[in-house]
C-alpha positions as CSV (number, residue, x, y, z in Angstrom):
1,X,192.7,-142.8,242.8
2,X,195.0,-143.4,240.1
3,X,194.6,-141.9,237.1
4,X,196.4,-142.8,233.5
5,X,194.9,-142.5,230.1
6,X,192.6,-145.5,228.5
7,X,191.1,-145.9,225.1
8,X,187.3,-145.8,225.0
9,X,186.2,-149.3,224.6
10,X,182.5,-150.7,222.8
11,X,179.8,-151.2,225.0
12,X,179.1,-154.1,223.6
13,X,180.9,-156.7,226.8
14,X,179.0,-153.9,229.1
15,X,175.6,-154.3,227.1
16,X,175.5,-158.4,227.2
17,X,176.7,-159.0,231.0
18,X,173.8,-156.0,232.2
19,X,171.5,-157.8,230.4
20,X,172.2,-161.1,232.3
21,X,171.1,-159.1,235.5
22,X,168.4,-157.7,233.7
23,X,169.1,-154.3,233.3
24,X,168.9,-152.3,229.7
25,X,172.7,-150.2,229.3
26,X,170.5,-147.3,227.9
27,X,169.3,-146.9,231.9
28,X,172.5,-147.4,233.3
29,X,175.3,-144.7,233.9
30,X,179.0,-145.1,232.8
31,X,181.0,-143.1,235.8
32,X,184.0,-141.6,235.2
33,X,186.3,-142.1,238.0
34,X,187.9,-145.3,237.4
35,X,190.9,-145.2,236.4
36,X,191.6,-149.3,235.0
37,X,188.0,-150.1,234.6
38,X,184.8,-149.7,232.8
39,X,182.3,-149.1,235.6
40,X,178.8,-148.9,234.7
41,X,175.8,-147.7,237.7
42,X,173.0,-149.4,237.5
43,X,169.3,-148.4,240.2
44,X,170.8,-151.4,242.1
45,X,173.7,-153.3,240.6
46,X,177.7,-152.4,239.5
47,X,179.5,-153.7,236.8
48,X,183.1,-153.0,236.8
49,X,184.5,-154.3,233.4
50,X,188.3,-154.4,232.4
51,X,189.4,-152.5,229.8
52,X,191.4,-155.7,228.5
53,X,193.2,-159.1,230.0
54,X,195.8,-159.3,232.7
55,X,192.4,-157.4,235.6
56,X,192.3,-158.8,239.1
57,X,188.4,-158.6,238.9
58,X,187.7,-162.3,239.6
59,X,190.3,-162.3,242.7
60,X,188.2,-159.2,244.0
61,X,185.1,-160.9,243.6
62,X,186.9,-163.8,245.5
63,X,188.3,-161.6,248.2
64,X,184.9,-159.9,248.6
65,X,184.3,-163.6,250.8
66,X,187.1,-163.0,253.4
67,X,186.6,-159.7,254.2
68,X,185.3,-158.6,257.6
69,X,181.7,-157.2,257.6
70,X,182.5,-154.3,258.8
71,X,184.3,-153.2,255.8
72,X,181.0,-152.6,254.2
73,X,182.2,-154.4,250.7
74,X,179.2,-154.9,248.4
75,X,177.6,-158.5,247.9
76,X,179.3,-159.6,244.7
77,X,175.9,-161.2,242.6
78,X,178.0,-162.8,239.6
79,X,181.3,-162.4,237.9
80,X,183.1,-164.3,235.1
81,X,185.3,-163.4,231.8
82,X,184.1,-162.6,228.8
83,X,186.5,-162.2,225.4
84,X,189.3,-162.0,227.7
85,X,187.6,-158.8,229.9
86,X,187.1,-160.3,233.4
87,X,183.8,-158.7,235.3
88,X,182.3,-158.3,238.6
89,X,178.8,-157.5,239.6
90,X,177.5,-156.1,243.1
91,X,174.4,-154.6,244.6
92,X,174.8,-150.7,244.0
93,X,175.9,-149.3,247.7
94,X,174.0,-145.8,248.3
95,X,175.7,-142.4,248.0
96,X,178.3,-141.3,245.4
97,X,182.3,-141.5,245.0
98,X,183.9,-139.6,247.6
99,X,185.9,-137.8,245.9
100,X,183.4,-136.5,243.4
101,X,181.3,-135.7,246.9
102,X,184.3,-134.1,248.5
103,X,184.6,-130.3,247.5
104,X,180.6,-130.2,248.8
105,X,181.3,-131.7,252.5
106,X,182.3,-129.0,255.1
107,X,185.5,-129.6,257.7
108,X,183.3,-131.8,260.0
109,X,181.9,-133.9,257.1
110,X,185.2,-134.2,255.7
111,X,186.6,-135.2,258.9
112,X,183.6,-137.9,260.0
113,X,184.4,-139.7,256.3
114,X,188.4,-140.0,256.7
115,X,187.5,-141.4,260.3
116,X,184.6,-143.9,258.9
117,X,187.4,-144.9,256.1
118,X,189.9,-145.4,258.0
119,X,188.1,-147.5,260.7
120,X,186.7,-149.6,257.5
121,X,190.2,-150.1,256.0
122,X,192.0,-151.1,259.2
123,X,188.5,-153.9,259.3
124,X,190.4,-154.8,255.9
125,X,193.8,-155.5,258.0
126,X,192.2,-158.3,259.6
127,X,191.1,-160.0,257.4
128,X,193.0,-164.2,257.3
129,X,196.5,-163.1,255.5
130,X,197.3,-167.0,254.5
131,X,193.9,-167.4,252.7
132,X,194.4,-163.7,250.9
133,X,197.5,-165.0,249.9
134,X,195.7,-168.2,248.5
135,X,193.7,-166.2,246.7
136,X,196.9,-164.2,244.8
137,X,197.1,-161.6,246.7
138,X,200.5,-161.2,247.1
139,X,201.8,-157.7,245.1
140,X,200.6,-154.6,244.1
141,X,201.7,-152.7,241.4
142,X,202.0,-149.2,243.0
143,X,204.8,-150.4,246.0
144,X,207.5,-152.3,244.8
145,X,207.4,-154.2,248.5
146,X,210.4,-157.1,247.6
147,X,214.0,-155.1,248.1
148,X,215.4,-156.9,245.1
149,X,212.7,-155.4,243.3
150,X,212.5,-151.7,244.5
151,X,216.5,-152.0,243.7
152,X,215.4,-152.4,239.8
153,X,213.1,-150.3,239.8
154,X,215.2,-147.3,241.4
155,X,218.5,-148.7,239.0
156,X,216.2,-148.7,235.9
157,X,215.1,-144.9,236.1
158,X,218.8,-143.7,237.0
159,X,219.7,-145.7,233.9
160,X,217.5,-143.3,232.0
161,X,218.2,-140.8,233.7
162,X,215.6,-139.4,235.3
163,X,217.0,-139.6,238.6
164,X,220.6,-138.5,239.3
165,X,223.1,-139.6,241.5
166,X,222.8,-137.6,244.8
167,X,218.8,-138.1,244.4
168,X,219.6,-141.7,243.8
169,X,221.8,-142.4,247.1
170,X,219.3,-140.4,249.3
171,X,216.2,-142.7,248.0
172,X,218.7,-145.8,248.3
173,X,219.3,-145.1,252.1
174,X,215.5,-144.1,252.5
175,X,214.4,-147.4,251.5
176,X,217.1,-149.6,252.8
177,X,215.7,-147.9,256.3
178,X,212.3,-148.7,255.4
179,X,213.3,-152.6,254.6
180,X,214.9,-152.7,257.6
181,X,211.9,-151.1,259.8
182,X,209.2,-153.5,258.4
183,X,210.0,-156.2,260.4
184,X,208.9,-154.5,263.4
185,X,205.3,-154.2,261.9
186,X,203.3,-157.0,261.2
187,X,201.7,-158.2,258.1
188,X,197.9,-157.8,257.3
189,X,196.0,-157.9,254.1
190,X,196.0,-154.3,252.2
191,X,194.2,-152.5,249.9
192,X,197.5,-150.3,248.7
193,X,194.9,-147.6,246.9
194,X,192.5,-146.6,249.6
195,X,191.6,-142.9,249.2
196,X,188.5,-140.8,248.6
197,X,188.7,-141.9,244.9
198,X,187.7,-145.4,245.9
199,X,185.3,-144.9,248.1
200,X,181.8,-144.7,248.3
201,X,180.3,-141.6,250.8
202,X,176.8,-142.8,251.7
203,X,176.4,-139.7,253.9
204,X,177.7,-141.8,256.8
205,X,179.8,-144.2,255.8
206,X,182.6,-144.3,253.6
207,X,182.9,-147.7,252.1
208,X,185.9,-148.8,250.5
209,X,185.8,-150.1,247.3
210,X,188.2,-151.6,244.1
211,X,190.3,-154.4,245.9
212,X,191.8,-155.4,242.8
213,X,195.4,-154.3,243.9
214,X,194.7,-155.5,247.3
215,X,197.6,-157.6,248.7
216,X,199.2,-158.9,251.8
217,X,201.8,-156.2,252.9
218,X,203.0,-154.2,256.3
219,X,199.8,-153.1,258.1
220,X,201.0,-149.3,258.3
221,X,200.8,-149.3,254.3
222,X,197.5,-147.8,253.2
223,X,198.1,-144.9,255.8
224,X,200.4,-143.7,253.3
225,X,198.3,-143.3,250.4
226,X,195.4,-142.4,252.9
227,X,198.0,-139.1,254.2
228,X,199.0,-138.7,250.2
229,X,195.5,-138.2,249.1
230,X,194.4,-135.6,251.8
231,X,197.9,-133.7,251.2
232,X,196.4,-132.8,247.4
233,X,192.9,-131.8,248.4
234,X,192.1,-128.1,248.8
235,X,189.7,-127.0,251.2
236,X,189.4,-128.0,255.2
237,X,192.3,-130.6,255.7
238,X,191.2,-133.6,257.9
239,X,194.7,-134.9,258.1
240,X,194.8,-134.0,261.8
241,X,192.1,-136.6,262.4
242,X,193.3,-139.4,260.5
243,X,196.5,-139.0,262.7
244,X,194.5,-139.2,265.6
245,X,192.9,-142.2,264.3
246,X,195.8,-143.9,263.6
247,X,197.7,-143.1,266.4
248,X,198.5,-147.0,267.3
249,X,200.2,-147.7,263.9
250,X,202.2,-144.5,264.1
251,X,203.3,-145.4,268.0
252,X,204.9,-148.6,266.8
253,X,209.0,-147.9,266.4
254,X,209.9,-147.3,262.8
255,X,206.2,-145.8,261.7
256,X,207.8,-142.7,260.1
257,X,210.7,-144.5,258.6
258,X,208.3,-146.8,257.0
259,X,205.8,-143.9,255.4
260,X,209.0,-142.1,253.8
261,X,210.1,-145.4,252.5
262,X,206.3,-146.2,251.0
263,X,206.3,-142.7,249.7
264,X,209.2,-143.1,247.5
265,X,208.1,-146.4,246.1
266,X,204.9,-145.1,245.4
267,X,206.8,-141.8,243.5
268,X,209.1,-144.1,241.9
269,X,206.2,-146.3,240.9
270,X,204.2,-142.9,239.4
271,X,207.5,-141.6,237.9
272,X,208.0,-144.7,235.3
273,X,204.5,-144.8,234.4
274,X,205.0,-140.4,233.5
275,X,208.0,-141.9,231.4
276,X,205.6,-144.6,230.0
277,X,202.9,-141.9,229.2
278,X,205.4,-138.7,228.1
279,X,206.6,-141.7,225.2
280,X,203.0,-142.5,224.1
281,X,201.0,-139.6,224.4
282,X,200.5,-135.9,225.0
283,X,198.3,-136.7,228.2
284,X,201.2,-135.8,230.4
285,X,200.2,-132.1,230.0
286,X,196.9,-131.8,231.6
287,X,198.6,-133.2,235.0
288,X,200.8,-130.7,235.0
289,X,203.9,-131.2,233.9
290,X,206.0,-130.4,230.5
291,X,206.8,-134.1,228.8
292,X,210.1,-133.2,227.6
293,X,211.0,-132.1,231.0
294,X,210.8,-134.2,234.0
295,X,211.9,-132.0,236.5
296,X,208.2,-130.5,236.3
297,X,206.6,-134.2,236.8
298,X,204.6,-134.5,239.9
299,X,206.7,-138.2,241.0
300,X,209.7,-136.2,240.6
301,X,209.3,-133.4,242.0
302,X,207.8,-135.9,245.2
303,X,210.9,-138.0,245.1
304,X,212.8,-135.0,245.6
305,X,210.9,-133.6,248.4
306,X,210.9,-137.2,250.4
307,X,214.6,-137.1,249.9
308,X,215.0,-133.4,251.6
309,X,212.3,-134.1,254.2
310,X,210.1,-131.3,253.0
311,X,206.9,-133.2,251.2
312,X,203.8,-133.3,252.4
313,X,205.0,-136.0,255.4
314,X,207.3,-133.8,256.8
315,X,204.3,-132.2,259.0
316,X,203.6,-135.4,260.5
């Protein structure tokens, strides 16, 4: 999952739409792990609340309907706006966050959950692409998927410098490849942020959750983030699996081409929202890196890799 800082709002919004499902905030828990939302776990209902306007939380709820059953999503029992702050309310699925559930499952545990996720997310890729597309699902913030738009984004952080100009030709040529090798891939609705983080681990199944950056996009996309997440975890890797699992999508001609190019979007995408958070707070520190140096960011220091073929795809 995602992480960037966020104010602490009132519980007040939280307090008012629990108590129109009848539950009492004082006996619900506020988890942790989101990084755009308020979530708040009730015995048998979620609230996921925005932290302020401009959520997708009403499009999730509406996507919830054209998703395949087997993707396990959670009934959605209400959602609406209130002061501007859109929420959604499901039934509470068993189990706990993956990711918090992780450094406890053994190399066969870990190993049955990427398989279960993956299976569930590729369910996702089925789902009707022209009526997700009705719905507004048609960008995500973390992959700048329009060439015209990746173009920007690269020319606005050489502008300011962060990335110089033999980095900058290498990611140029990496993602004018990758342009080039989606058309051999077809479209399918996406999730774009599927990973342990946004997952629920029933002990069985791991259930994607947080749609609200799905969108429609190449159906090789969410491996991507799926491979990224497993690079960063320590313990028994179950990478080798997922590979196995999703040995039809990396078949098809272009696969590899395609994963650097989504790699360096995504980096580029983390790298100006580092800037963003270097400028406006000292937060920048606990992931790592020195603000007034981003040579020791985490995006950067990715970019680079993908550009000499030695990140974390370079096994593959």
């Amino acid at each position: 999952m995602t992480r960037h800082p966020a104010t602490r709002p009132s519980t007040t919004p939280a307090r008012e739409v629990l108590a129109r499902f009848g539950v009492d905030i004082e006996k619900a828990h506020r988890s942790g792990t989101s990084a755009s939302n308020e979530v708040w776990l009730a015995e048998r209902i979620v609230l996921r609340l925005s932290r302020g306007p401009g959520s997708s939380l009403r499009r999730e709820a509406a996507l919830a309907s054209i998703l395949p059953a087997d993707v396990g999503y959670p009934e959605v029992l209400g959602h609406g706006v209130d002061d501007g702050r859109e929420w959604e309310v499901t039934t509470r699925l068993p189990g706990r966050n993956l990711e918090e559930a992780w450094p406890d499952l053994d190399a066969d545990r870990r190993a049955d959950a990427v398989t279960d996720l993956w299976r569930r997310v590729r369910a996702i890729h089925r789902a009707d692409v022209e009526r997700a597309r009705a719905l507004g699902c048609t960008s995500t913030p973390f992959y700048a998927l329009a060439e015209a738009d990746a173009a920007r984004l690269l020319g606005g952080l050489t502008e300011q410098g962060l990335v110089d100009e033999v980095l900058g030709r290498r990611l140029r040529e990496m993602l004018a490849e990758m342009f080039h090798a989606v058309r051999l891939v077809p479209l399918a609705l996406a999730h774009t942020d599927a990973g342990p983080g946004n997952c629920v681990w029933t002990g069985s199944h791991a259930v994607p959750i947080d749609f609200e950056f799905a969108c429609v996009a190449p159906a090789d996309l969410d491996l991507e983030n799926v491979l990224r997440c497993l690079a960063f975890q320590s313990g028994p890797d179950p990478t080798g699996r997922l590979v196995q699992e999703a040995a039809e999508l990396l078949s098809r001609p272009g696969a590899r081409t395609r994963l650097w190019g989504y790699a360096v979007l995504r980096d580029l995408w983390g790298l100006r929202l580092w800037l963003h958070n270097a400028q406006t707070s000292n937060d920048i520190e606990r992931w790592g890196g020195d603000p007034e140096d981003f040579r020791t960011w985490g995006p950067w220091l990715h970019l680079r890799g993908h550009a000499n073929r030695t990140s974390w795809l370079a096994d593959l």
